[in-house]
DRENDO-1510 file (C-alpha; in Angstrom, 1 decimal, always signed):
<recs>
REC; n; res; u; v; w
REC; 1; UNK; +11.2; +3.9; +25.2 .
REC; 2; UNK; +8.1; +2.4; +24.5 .
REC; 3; UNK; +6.8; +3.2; +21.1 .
REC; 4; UNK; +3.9; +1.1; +19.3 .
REC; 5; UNK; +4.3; +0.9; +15.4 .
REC; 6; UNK; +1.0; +2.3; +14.8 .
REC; 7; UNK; -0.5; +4.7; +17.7 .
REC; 8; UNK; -4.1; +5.0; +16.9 .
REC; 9; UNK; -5.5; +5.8; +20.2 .
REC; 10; UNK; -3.1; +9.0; +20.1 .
REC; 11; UNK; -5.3; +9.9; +17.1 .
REC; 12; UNK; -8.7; +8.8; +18.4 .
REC; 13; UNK; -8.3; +11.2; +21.5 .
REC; 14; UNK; -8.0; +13.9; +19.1 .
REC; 15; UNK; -11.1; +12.9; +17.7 .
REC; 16; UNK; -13.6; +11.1; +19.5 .
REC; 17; UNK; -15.9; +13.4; +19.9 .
REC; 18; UNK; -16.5; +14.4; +16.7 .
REC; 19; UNK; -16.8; +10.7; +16.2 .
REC; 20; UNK; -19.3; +10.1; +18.7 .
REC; 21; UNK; -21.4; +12.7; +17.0 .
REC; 22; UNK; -20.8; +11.3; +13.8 .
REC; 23; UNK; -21.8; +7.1; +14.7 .
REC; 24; UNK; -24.5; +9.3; +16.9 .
REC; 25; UNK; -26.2; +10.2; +13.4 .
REC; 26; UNK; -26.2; +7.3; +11.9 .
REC; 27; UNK; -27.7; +5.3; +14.9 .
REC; 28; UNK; -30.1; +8.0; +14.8 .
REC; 29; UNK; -30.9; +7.3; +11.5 .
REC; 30; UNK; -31.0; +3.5; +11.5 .
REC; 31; UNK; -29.9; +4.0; +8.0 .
REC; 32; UNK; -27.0; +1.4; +8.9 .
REC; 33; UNK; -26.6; +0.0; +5.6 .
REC; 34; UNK; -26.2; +2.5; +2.7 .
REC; 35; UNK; -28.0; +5.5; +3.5 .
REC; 36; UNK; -26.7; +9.3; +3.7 .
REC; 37; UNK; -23.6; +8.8; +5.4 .
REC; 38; UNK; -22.5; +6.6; +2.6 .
REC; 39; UNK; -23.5; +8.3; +0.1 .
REC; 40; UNK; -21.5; +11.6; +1.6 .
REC; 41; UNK; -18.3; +9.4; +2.2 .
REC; 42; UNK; -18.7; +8.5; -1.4 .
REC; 43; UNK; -19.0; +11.6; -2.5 .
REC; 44; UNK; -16.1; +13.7; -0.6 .
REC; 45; UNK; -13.9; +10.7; -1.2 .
REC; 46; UNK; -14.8; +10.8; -5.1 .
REC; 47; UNK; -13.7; +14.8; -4.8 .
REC; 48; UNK; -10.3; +14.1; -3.0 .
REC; 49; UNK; -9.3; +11.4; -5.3 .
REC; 50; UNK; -9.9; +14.0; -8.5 .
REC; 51; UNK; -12.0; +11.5; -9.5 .
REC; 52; UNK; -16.2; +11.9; -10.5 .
REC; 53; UNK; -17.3; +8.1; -8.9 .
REC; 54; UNK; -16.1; +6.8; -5.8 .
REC; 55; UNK; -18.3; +3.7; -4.7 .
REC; 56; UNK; -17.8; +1.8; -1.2 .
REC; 57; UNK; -17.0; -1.9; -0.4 .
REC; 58; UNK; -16.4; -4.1; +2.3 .
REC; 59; UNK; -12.6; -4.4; +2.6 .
REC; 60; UNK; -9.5; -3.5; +0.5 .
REC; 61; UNK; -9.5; -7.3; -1.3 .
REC; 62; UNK; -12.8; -7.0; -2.5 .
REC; 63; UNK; -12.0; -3.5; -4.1 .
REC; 64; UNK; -9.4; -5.2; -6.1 .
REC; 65; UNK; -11.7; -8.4; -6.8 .
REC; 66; UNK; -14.9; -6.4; -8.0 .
REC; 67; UNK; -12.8; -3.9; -9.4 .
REC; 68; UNK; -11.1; -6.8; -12.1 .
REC; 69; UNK; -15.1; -8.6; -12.2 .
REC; 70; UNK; -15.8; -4.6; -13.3 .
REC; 71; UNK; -13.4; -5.1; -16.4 .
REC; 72; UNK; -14.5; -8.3; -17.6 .
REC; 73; UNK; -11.2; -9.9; -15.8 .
REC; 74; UNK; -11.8; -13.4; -15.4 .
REC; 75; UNK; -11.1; -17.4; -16.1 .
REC; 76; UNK; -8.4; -17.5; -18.5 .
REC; 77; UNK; -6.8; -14.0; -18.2 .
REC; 78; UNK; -3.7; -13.0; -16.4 .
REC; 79; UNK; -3.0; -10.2; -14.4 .
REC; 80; UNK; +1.0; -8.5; -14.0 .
REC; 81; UNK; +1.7; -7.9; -10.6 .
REC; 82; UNK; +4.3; -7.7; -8.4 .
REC; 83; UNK; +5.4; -10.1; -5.9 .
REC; 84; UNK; +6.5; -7.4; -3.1 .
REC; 85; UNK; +3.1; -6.5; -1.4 .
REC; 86; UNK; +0.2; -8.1; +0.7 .
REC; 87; UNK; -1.2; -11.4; -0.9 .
REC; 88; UNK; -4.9; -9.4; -1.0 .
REC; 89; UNK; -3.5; -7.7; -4.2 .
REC; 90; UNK; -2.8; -11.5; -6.0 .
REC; 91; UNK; -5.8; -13.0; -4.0 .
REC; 92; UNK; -8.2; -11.0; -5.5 .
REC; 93; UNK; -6.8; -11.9; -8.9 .
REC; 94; UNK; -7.2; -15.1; -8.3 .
REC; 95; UNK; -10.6; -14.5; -6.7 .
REC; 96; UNK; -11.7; -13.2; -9.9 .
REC; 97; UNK; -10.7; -16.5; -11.8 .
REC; 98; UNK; -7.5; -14.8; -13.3 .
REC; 99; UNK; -4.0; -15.7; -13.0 .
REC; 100; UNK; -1.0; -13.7; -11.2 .
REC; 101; UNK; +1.7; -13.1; -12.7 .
REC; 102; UNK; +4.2; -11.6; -11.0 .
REC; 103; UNK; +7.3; -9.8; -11.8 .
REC; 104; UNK; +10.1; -7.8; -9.8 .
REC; 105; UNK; +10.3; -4.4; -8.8 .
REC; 106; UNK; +12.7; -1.2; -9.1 .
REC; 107; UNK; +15.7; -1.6; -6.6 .
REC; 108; UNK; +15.4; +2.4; -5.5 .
REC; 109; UNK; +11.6; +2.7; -4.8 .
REC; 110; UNK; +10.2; -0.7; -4.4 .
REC; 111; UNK; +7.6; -0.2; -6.4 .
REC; 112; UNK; +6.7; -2.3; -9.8 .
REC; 113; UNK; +9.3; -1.8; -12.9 .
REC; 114; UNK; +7.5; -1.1; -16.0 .
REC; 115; UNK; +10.6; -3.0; -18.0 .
REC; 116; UNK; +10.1; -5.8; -15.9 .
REC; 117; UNK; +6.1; -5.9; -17.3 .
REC; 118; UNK; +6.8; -5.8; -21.0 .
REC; 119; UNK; +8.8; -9.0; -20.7 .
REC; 120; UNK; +5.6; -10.7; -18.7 .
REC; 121; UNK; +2.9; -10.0; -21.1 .
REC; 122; UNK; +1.2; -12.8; -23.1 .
REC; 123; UNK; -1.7; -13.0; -25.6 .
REC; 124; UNK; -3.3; -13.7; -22.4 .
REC; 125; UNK; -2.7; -10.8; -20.2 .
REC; 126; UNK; -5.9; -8.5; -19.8 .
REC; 127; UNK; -4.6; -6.3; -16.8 .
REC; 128; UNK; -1.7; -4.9; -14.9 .
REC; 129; UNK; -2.4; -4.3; -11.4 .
REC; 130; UNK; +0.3; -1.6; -10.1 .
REC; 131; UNK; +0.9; -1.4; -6.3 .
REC; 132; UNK; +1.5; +2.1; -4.9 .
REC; 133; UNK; +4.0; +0.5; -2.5 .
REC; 134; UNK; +4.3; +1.6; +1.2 .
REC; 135; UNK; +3.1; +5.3; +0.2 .
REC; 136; UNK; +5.2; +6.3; -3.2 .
REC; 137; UNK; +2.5; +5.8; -6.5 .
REC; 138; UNK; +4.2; +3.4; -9.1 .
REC; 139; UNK; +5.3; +4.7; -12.2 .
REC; 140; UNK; +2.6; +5.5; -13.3 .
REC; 141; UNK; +3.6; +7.2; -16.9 .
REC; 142; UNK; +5.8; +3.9; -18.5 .
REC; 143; UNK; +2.9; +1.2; -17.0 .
REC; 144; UNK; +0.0; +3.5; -18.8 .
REC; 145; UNK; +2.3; +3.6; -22.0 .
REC; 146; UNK; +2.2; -0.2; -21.6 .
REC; 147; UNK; -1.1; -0.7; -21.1 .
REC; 148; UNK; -2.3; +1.6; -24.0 .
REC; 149; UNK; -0.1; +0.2; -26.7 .
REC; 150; UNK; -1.0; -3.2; -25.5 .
REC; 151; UNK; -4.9; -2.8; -25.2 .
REC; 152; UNK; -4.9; -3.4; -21.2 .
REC; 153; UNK; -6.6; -2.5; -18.1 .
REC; 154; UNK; -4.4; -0.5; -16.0 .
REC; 155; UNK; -6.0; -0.5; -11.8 .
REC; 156; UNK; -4.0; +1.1; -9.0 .
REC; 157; UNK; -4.0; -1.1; -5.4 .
REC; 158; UNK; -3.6; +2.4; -3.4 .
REC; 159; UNK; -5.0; +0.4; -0.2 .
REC; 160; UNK; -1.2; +2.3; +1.3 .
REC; 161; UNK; -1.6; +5.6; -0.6 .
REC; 162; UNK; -4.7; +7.9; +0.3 .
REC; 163; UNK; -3.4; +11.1; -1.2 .
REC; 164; UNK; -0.2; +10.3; -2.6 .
REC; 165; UNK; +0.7; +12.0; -6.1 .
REC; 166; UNK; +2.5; +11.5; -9.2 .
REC; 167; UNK; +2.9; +13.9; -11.3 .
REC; 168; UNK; +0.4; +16.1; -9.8 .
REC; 169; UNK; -2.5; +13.7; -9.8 .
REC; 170; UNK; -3.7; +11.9; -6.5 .
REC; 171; UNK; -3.9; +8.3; -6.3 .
REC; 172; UNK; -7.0; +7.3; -7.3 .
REC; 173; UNK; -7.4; +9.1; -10.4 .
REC; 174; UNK; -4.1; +7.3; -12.1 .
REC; 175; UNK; -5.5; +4.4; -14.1 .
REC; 176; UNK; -9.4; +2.7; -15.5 .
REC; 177; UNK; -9.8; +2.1; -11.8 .
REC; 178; UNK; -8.5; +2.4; -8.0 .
REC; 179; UNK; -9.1; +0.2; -5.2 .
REC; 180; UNK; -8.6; +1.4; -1.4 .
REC; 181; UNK; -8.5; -0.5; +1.7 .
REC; 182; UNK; -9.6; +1.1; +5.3 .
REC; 183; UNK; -8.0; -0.8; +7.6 .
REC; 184; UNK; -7.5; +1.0; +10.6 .
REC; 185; UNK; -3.9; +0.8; +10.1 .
REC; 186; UNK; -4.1; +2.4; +7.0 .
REC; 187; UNK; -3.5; +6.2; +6.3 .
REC; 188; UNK; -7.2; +7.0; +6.1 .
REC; 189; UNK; -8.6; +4.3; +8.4 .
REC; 190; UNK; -11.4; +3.1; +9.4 .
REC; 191; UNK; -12.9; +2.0; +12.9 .
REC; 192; UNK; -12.9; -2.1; +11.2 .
REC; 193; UNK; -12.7; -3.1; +7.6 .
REC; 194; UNK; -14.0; -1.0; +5.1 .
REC; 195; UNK; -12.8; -0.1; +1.1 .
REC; 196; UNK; -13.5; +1.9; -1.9 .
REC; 197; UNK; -13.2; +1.9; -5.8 .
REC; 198; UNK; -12.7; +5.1; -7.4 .
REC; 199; UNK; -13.1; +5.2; -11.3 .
REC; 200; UNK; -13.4; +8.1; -13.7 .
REC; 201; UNK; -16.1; +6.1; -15.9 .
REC; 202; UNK; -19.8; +6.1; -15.1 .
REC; 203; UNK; -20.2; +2.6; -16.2 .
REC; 204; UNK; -17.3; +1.1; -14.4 .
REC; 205; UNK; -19.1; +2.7; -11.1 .
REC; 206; UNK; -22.3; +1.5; -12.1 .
REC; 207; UNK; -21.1; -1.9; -12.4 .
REC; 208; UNK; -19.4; -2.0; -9.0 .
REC; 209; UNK; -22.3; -0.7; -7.3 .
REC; 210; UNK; -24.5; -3.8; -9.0 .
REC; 211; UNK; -21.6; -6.4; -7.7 .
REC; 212; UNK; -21.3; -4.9; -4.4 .
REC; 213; UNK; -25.0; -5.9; -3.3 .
REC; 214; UNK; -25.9; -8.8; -5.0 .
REC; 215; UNK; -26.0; -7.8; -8.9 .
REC; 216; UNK; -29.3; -6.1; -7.7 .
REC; 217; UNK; -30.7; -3.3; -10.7 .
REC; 218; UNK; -33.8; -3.2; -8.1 .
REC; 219; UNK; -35.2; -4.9; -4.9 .
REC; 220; UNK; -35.6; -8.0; -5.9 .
REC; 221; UNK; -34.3; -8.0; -9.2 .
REC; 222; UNK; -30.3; -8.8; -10.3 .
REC; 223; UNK; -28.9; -8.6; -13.6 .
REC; 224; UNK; -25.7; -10.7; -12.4 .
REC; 225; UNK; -24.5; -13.2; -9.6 .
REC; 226; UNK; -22.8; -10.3; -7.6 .
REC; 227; UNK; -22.1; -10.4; -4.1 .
REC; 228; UNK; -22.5; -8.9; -0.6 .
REC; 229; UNK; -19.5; -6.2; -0.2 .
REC; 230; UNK; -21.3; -3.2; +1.3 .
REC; 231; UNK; -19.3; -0.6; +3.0 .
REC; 232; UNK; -21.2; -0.2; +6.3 .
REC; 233; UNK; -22.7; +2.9; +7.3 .
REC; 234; UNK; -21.1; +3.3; +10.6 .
REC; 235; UNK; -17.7; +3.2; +9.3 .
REC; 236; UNK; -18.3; +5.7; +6.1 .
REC; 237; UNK; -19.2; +8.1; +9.3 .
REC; 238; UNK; -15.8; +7.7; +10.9 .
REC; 239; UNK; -14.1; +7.6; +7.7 .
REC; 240; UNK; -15.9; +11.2; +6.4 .
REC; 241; UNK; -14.7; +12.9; +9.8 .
REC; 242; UNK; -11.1; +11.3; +8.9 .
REC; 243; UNK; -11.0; +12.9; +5.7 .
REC; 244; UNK; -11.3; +16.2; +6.6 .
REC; 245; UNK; -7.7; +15.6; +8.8 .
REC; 246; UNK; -5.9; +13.3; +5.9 .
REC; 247; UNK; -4.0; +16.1; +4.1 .
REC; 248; UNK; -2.7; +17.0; +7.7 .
REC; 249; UNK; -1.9; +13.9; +9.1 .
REC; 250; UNK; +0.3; +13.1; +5.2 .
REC; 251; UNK; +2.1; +16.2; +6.1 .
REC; 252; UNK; +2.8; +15.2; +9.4 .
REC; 253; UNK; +3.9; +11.6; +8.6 .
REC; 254; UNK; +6.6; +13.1; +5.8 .
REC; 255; UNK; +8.2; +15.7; +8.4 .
REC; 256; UNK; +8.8; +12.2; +10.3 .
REC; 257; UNK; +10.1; +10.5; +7.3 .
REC; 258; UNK; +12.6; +13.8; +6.8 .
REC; 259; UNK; +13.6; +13.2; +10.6 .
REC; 260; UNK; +14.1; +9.5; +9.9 .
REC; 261; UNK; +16.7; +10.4; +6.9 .
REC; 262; UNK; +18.3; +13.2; +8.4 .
REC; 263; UNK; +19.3; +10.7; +11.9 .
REC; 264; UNK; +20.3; +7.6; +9.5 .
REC; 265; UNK; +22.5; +10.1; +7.1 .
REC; 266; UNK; +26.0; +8.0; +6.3 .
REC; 267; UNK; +24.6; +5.4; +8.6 .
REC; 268; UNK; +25.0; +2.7; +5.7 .
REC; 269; UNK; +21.6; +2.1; +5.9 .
REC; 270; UNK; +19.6; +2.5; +2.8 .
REC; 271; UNK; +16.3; +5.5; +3.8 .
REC; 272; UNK; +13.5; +5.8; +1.3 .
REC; 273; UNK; +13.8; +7.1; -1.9 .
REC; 274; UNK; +11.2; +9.2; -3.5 .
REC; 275; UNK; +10.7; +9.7; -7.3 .
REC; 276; UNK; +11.2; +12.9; -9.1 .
REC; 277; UNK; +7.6; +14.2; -9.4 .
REC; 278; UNK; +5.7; +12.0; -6.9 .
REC; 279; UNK; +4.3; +12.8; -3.2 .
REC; 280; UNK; +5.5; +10.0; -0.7 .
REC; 281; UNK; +2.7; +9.8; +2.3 .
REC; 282; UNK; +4.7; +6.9; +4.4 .
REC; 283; UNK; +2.1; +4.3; +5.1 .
REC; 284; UNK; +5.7; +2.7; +6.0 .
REC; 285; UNK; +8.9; +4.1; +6.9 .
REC; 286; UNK; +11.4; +1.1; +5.1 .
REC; 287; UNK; +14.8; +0.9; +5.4 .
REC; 288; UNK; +17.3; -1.5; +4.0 .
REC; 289; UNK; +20.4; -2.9; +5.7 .
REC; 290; UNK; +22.0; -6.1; +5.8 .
REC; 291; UNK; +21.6; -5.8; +9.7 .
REC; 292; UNK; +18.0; -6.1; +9.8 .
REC; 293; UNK; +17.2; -9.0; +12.3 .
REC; 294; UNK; +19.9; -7.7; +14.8 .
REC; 295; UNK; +18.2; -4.2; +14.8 .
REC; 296; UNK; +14.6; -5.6; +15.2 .
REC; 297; UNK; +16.1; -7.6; +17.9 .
REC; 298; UNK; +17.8; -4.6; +20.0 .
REC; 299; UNK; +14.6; -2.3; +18.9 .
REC; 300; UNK; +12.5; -4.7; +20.9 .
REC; 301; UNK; +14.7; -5.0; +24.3 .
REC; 302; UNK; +14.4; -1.3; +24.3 .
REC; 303; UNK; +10.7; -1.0; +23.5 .
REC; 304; UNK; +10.2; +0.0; +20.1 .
REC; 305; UNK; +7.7; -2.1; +17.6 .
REC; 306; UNK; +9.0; -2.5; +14.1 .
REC; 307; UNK; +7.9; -4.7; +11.1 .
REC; 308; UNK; +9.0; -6.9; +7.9 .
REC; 309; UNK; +6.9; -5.8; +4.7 .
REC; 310; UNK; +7.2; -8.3; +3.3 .
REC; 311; UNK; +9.5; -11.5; +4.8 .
REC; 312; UNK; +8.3; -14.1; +1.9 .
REC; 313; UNK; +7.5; -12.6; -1.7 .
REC; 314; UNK; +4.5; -13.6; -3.2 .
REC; 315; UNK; +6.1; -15.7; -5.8 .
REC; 316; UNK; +7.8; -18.2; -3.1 .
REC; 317; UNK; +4.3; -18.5; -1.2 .
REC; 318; UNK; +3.3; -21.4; -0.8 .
REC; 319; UNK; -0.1; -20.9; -1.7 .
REC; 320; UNK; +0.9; -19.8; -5.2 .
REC; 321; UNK; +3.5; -23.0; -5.7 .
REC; 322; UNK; +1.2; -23.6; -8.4 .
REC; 323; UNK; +2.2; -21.2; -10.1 .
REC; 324; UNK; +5.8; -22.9; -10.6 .
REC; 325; UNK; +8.2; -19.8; -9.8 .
REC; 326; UNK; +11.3; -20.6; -8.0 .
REC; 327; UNK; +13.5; -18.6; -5.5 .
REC; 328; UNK; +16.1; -16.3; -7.7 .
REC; 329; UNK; +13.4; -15.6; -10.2 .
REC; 330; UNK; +13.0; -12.4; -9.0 .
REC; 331; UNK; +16.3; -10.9; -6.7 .
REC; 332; UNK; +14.7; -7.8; -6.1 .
REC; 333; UNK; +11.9; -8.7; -4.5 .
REC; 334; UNK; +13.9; -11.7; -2.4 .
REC; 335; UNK; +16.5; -9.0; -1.3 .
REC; 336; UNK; +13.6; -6.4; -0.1 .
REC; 337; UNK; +12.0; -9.4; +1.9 .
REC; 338; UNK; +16.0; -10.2; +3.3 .
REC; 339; UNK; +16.8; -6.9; +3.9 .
REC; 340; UNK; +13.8; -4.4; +4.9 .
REC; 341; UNK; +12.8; -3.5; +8.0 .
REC; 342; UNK; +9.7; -1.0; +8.9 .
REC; 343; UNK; +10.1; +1.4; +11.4 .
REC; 344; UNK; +7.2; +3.5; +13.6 .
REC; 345; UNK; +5.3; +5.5; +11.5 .
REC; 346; UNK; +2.1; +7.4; +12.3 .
REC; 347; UNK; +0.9; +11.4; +12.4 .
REC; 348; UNK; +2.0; +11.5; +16.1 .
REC; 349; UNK; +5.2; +10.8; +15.8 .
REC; 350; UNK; +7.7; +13.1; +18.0 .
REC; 351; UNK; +11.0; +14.2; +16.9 .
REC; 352; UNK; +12.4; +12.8; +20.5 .
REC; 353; UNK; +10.8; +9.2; +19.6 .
REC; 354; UNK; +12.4; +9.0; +16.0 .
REC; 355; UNK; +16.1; +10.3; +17.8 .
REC; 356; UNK; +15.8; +7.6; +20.5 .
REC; 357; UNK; +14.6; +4.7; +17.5 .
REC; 358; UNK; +17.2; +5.9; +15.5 .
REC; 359; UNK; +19.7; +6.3; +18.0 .
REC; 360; UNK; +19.3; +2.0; +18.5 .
REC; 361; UNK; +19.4; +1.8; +14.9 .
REC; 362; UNK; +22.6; +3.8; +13.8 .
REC; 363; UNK; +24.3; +1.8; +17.2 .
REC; 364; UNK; +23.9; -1.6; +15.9 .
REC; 365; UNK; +24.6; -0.6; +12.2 .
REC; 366; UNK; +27.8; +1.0; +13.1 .
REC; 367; UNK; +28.6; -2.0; +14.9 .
REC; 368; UNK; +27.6; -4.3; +11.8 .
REC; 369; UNK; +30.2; -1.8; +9.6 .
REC; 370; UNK; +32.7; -2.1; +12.1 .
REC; 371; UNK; +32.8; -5.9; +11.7 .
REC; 372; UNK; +32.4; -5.5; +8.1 .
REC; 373; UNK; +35.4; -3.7; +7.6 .
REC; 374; UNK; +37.6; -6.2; +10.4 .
REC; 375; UNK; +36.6; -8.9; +7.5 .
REC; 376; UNK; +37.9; -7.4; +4.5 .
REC; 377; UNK; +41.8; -8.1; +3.4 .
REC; 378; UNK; +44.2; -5.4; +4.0 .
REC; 379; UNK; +45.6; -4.2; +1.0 .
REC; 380; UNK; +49.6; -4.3; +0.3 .
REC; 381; UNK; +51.5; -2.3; -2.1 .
REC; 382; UNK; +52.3; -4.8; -4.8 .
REC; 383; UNK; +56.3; -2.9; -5.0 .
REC; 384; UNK; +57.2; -3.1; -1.2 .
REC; 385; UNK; +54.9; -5.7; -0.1 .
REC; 386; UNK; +54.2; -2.8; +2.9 .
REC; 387; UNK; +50.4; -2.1; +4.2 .
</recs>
């Protein structure tokens, strides 16, 4: 076997030419900074995400950072996080002269807890930042609860969840404001870096499109120090043809998630778990198993690429050790980063490849059970003193 973790030129032969056409327009154009193919990105991307305003940035971080700047986030604030996701979600916090503060997650779907959130809050707090982890929304009900008795700013990092659901209601359209990345990894991906902010609130959109370029209001005037955060014309042309394929390409990357669970059933090995009421779209295909490093290991002699999302929580980064949080503070989070392991996962994804990957996997966990049970003391019958 030789199987990539992410096969993106399997989905660019299916595409290119509509691609070609597309970057063909645009160079056309020479409208390669804003322009019409933006502005159509913007607008079909604003009408998937159920939302009115979708506005476009440079990356995934900046989303996040201009989104908070959007709020009036800033020096002095803190933000509620979690620790289990990429550092762009707490570098942007900290970008925006806020502090992260992070807090654990829910041991069946990774994502944020809400009870875990109520205890964090200060005088101080302005925001919660919920991550819609590896393809499953946060709870999204309990954290707006929060947020509304508590006066805060509620903004979704869905940078992993272009079309996920909860409760009926994409991802994007779920709190005051929702940052996307593009990364070509991503579920909707770009051909480089590229992001968006999706709002239902005119002045929220307004504002991000004044911090995106510079605080400009015209030419050559600016209302505000902004900053240079353009999504680039070229990339909202690749991204528009994308769209029209991302519903598909979700359905297709769940009927491999449902071939993952069904091969690793009474494996001992822990498979996704979805919420009542949300859509999963597998950005990432996670398991859990105390045999993690031994199955990367064996998945590699064989050919198969895997990942760790995430192998060091934010908290126990040393780039936050400022922040004075010490290892046990949060045991979820430290067991996901112990324990998880991310298997293939893209649209193309045969139901041959996912026996063959899971055929390696179930073969060195059924060895690590076997040597599990050898451990364990044999019972004896306190009356006879027999096995």
């Amino acid at each position: 076997m030789k199987i990539p973790f992410v096969d993106l030129k399997a989905q660019y032969a299916t595409l290119k030419d509509e691609v070609a056409e597309a970057i063909r327009g645009v160079l056309e154009s020479t409208q390669f900074v804003g322009g019409e193919a933006v502005a159509s990105f913007e607008r079909d991307f604003a009408a998937y995400c159920q939302v009115p305003y979708a506005r476009g940035v440079a990356n995934g971080t900046d989303a996040i950072h201009l989104a908070l700047r959007a709020l009036g986030v800033g020096h002095g604030d803190e933000v509620v996080t979690t620790a289990h996701t990429f550092i762009a979600t707490a570098a942007a916090i900290v970008a925006a002269g806020a502090q992260p503060v992070f807090v654990d997650i829910d041991p069946d779907t990774h994502t944020i807890d809400p009870r875990m959130i109520e205890r964090a809050l200060t005088s101080r707090t302005k925001a919660i930042v919920a991550v819609h982890l590896f393809g499953q929304p946060a709870d999204m009900g309990p954290i707006k609860d929060i947020a509304r008795r508590r006066g805060l700013f509620v903004i979704e990092d869905a940078a992993q969840a272009h079309g996920a659901e909860y409760q009926g209601i994409r991802t994007g359209a779920l709190g005051d404001v929702a940052c996307f990345s593009f990364y070509p990894g991503k579920n909707l991906g770009a051909y480089g870096d590229g992001g968006a902010v999706t709002t239902n609130s005119a002045a929220i959109a307004e504002r991000i499109e004044r911090l995106r370029d510079h605080g400009r209001t015209t030419h050559y005037s600016h209302a505000e120090v902004g900053f240079n955060s353009r999504l680039d014309a070229l990339q909202a042309a690749v991204l528009q043809v994308k769209l029209r394929r991302l519903d598909e390409w979700n359905d297709r990357r769940r009927r491999a998630a449902e071939w993952y669970s069904a091969e690793l059933t009474h494996s001992g090995i822990k498979t996704p778990f979805v919420r009542m009421g949300s859509t999963h779209v597998y950005h990432l295909y996670v398991i859990i198993t105390n045999e993690r490093d031994v199955i990367r290991s064996r998945l590699d002699e064989v050919g198969v690429a895997s990942g760790i999302h995430y192998p060091l929580p934010l908290h126990l980064q040393p780039a936050f050790a400022y922040l004075g949080y010490k290892r046990g503070d949060l045991p979820c989070c430290e067991e996901m980063a112990a324990q998880s392991l991310s298997l293939p996962m893209f649209p193309e994804l045969t139901r041959d490849q996912v026996r063959g990957i899971t055929a390696t996997v179930r073969a060195v966990a059924e060895c690590g059970n076997r040597r599990e049970r050898e451990r364990k003391p044999v019972a004896m019958h306190a009356d006879s003193g027999k096995v």
